[in-house]
GUBAVEX-898907 format. One record per residue: residue number from 1; residue in three letters; x, y negated, z negated of N, C-alpha, C in turn. Coordinates in Angstrom, 3 decimals. Layout:
! GUBAVEX-898907
SITE num residuo     n_c1     n_c2     n_c3    ca_c1    ca_c2    ca_c3     c_c1     c_c2     c_c3
SITE NUM     ALA        X        Y        Z        X        Y        Z        X        Y        Z
...
! end
This chain:
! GUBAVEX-898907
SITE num residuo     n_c1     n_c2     n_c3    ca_c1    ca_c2    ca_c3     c_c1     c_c2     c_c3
SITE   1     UNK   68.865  -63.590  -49.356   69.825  -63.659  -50.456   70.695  -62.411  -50.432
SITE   2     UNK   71.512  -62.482  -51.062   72.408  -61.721  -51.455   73.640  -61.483  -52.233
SITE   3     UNK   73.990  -60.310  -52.802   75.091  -60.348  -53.304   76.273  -59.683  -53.409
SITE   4     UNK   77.389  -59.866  -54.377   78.300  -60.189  -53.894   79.028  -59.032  -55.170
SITE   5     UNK   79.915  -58.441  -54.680   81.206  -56.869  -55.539   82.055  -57.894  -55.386
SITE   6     UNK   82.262  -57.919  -56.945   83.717  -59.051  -57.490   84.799  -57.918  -58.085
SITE   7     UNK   86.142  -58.065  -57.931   86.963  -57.226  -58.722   87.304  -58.139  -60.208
SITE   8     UNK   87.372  -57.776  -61.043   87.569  -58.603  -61.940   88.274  -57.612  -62.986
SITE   9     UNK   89.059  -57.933  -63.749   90.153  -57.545  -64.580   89.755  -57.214  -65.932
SITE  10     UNK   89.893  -55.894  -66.627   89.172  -55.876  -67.359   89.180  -56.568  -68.713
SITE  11     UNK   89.848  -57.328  -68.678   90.202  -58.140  -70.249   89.240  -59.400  -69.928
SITE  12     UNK   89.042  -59.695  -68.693   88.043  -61.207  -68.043   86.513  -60.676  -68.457
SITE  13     UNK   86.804  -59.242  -67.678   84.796  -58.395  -67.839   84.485  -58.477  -69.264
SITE  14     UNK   85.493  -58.233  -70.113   84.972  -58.632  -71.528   84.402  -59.866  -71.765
SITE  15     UNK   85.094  -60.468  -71.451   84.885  -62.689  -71.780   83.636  -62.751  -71.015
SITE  16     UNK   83.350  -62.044  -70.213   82.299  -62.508  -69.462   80.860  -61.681  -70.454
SITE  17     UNK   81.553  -60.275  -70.272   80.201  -59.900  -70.882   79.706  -60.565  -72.120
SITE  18     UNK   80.533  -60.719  -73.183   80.462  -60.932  -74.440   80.000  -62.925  -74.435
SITE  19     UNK   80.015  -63.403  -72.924   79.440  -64.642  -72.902   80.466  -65.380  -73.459
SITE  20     UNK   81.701  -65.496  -73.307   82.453  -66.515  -73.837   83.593  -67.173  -72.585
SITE  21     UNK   83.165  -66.577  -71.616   83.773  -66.762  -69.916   82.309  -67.131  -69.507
SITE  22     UNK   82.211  -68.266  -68.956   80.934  -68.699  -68.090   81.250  -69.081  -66.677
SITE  23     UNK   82.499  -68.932  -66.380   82.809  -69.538  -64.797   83.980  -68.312  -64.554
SITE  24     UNK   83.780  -67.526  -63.298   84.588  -67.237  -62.344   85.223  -67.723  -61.630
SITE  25     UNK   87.093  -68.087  -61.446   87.830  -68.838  -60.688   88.187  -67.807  -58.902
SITE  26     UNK   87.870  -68.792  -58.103   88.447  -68.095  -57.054   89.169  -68.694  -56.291
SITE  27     UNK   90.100  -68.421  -55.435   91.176  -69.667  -54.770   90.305  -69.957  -53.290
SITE  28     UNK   88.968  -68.915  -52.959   88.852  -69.304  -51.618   87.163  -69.226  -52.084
SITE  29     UNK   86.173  -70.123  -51.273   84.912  -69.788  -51.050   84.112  -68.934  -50.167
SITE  30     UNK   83.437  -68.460  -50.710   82.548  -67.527  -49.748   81.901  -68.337  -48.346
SITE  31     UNK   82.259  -67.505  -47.547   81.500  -68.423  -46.360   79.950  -68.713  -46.177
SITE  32     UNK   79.135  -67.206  -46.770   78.057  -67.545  -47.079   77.382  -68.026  -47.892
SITE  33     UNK   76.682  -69.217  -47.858   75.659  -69.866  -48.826   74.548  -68.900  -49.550
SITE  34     UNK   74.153  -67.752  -49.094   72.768  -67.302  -49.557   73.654  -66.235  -50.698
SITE  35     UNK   74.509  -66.229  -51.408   74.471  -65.336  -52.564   73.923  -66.184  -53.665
SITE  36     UNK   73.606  -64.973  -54.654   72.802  -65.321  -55.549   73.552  -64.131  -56.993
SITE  37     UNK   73.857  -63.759  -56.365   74.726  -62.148  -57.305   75.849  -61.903  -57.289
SITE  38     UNK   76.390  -61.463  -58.847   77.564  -61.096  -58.034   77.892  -59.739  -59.088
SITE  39     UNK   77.956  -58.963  -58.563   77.998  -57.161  -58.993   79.581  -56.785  -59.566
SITE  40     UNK   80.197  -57.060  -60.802   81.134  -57.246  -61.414   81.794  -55.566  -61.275
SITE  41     UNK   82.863  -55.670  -61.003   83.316  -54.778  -60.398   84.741  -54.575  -61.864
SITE  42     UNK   85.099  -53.923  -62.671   85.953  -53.720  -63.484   87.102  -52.885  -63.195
SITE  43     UNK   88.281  -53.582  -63.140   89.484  -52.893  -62.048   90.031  -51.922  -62.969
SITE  44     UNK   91.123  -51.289  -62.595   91.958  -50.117  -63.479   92.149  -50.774  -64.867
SITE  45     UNK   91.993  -49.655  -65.804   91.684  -48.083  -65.625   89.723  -48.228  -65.833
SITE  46     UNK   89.140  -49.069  -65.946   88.129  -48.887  -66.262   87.563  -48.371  -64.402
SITE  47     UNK   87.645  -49.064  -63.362   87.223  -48.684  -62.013   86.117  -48.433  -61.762
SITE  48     UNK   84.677  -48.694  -62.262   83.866  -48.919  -61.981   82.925  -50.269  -62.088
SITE  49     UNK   81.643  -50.485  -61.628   80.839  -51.646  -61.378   80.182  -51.403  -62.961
SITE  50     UNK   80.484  -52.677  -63.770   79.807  -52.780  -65.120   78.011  -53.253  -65.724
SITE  51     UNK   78.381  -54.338  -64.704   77.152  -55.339  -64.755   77.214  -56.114  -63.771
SITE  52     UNK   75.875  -57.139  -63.536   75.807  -57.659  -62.641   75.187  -59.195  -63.687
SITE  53     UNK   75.807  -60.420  -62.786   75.390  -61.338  -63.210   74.589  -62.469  -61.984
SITE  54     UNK   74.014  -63.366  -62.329   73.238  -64.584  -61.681   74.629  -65.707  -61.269
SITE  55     UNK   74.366  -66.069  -60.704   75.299  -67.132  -59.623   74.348  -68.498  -60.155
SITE  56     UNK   74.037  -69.586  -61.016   73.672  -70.607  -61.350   74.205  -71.460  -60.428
SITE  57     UNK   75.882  -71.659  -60.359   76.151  -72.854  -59.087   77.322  -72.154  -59.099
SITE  58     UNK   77.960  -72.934  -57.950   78.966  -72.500  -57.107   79.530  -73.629  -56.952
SITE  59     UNK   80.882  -74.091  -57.856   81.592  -75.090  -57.854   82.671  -75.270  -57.303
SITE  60     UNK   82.987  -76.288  -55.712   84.111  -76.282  -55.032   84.628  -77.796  -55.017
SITE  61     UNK   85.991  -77.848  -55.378   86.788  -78.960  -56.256   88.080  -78.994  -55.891
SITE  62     UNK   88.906  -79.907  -56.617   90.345  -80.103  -56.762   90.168  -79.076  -57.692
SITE  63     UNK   91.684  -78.658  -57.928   92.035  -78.027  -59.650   91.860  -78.776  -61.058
SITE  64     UNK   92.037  -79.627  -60.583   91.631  -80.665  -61.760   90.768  -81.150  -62.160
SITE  65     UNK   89.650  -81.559  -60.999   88.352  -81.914  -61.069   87.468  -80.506  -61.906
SITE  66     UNK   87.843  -79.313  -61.474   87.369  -78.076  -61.725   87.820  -77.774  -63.154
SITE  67     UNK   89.122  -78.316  -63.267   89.178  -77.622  -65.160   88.581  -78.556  -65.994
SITE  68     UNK   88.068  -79.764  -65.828   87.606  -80.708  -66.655   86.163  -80.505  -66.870
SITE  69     UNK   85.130  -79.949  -65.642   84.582  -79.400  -65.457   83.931  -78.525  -66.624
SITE  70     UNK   84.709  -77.426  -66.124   84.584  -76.253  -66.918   85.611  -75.572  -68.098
SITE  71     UNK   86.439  -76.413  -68.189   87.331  -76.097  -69.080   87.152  -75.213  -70.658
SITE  72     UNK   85.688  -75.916  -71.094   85.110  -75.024  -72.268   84.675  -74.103  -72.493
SITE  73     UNK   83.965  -73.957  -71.105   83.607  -72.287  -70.975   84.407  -71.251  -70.221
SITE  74     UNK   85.332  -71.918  -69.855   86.375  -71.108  -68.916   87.127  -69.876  -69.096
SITE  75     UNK   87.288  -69.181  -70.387   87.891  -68.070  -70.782   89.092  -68.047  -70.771
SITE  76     UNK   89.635  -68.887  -70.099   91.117  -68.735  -69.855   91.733  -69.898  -70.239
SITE  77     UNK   93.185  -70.104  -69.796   94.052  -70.918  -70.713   94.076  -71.732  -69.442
SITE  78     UNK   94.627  -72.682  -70.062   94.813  -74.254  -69.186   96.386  -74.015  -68.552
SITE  79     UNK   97.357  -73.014  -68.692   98.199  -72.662  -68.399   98.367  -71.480  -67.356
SITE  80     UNK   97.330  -70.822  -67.552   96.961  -69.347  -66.488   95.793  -70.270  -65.309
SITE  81     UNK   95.248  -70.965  -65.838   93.989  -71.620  -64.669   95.477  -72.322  -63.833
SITE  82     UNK   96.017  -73.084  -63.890   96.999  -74.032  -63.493   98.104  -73.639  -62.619
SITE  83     UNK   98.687  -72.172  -63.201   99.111  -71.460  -62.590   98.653  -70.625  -61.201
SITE  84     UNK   97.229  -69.933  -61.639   96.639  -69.338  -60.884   96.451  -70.576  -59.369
SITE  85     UNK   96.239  -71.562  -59.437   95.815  -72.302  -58.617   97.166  -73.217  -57.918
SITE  86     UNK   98.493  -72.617  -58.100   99.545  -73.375  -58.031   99.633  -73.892  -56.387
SITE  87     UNK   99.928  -74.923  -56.105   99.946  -75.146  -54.853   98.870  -75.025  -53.909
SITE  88     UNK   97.551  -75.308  -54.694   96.109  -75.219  -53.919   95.896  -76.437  -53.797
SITE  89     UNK   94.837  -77.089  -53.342   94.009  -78.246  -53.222   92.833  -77.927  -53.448
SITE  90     UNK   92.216  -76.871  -52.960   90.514  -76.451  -53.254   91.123  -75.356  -54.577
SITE  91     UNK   89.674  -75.454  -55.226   89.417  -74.300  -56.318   87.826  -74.100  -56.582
SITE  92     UNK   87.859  -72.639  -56.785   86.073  -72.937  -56.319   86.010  -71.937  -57.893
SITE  93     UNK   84.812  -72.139  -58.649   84.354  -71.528  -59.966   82.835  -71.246  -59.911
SITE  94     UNK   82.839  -69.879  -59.934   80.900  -69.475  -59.859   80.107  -69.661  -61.312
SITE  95     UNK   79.485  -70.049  -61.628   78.876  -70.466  -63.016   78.449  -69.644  -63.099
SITE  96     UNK   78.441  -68.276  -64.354   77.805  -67.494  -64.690   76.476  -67.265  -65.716
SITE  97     UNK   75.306  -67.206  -64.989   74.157  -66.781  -65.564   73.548  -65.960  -66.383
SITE  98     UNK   72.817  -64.952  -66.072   72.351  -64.342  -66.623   72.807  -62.705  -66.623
SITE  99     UNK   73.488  -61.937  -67.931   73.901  -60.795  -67.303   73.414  -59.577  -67.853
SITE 100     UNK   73.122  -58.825  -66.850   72.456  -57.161  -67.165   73.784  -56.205  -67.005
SITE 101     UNK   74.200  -55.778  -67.891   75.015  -54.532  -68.310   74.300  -53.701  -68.314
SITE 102     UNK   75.116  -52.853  -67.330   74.234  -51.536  -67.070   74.892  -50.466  -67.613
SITE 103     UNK   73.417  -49.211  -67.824   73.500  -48.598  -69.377   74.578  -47.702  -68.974
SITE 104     UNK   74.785  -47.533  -67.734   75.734  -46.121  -67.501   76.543  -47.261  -66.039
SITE 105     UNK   77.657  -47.456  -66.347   78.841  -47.729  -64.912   78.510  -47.024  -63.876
SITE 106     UNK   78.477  -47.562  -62.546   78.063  -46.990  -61.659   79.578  -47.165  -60.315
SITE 107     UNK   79.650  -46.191  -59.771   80.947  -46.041  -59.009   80.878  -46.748  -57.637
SITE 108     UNK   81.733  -46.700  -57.120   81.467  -47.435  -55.868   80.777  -47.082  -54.637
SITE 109     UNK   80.456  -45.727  -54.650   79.611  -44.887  -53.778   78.144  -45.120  -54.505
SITE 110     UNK   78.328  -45.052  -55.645   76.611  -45.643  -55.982   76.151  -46.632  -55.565
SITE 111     UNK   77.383  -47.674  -55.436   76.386  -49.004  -54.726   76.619  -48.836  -53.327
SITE 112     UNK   77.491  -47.787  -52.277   77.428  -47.707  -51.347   78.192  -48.333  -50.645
SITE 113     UNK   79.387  -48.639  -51.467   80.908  -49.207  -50.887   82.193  -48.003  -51.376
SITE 114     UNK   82.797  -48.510  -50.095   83.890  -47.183  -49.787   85.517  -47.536  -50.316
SITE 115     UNK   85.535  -49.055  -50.520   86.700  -49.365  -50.979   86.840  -50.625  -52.135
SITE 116     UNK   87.449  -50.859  -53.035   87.774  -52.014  -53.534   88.213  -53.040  -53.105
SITE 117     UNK   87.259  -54.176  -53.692   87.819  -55.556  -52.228   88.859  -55.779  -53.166
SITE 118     UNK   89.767  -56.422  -52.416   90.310  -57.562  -53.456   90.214  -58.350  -53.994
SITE 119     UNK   89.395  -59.353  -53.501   88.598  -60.213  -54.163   86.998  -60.018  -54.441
SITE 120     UNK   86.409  -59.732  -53.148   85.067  -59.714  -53.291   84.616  -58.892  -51.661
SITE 121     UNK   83.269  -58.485  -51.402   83.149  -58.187  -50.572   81.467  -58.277  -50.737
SITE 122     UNK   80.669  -58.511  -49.724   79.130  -59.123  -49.966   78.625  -57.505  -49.497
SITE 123     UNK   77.644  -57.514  -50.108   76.433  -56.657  -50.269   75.356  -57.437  -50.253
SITE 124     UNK   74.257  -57.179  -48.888   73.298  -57.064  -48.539   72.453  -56.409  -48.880
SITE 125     UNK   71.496  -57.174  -49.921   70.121  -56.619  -50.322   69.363  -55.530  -49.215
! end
């Protein structure tokens, strides 16, 4: 198993922490099957790793099939999802589990990465 440094925006890291965002949108899937994590990464100005959450499923779809889906727990607007996905055919959404906020932010040399992905970048247990 393993997991996975997400960049995520800090107005989303809220929705997520506070449990009112249950799905992560991404335009591309991970190639590997064995994540299980994904180590929430909070972009400027906050710039450090917040919490880490559980990967429940890993949903790969149309855009449409995917907002009907998840549309209720989605955090976001039916206008920003729609957008975000303009001119796609796949849309993939990670179902978010269970999350440990950690007591002190930890930097990116703490977890032993040297740069910010853009999207994501896997970490090996």
């Amino acid at each position: 198993m393993c997991n996975i440094l997400m960049s995520i925006k800090p107005q989303y890291v809220e929705k997520i922490l506070s449990g009112n965002k249950k799905y992560e949108y991404r335009k591309n899937l991970a190639k590997r099957n064995d994540i299980d994590k994904i180590i929430i990464y909070s972009t400027a100005p906050i710039m450090k790793a917040v919490a880490e959450v559980d990967i429940e499923e890993i949903i790969e779809s149309t855009p449409d099939i995917l907002w009907k889906k998840t549309k209720l727990e989605s955090g976001i607007t039916e206008e920003f999802f729609y957008k975000y996905y303009k001119n796609k055919t796949t849309a993939v959404a990670y179902k978010l589990g269970n999350i440990k906020i950690y007591d002190k932010p930890k930097s990116l040399n703490d977890i032993g990465v040297k740069y910010v992905p853009q999207s994501f970048i896997y970490l090996d247990k």
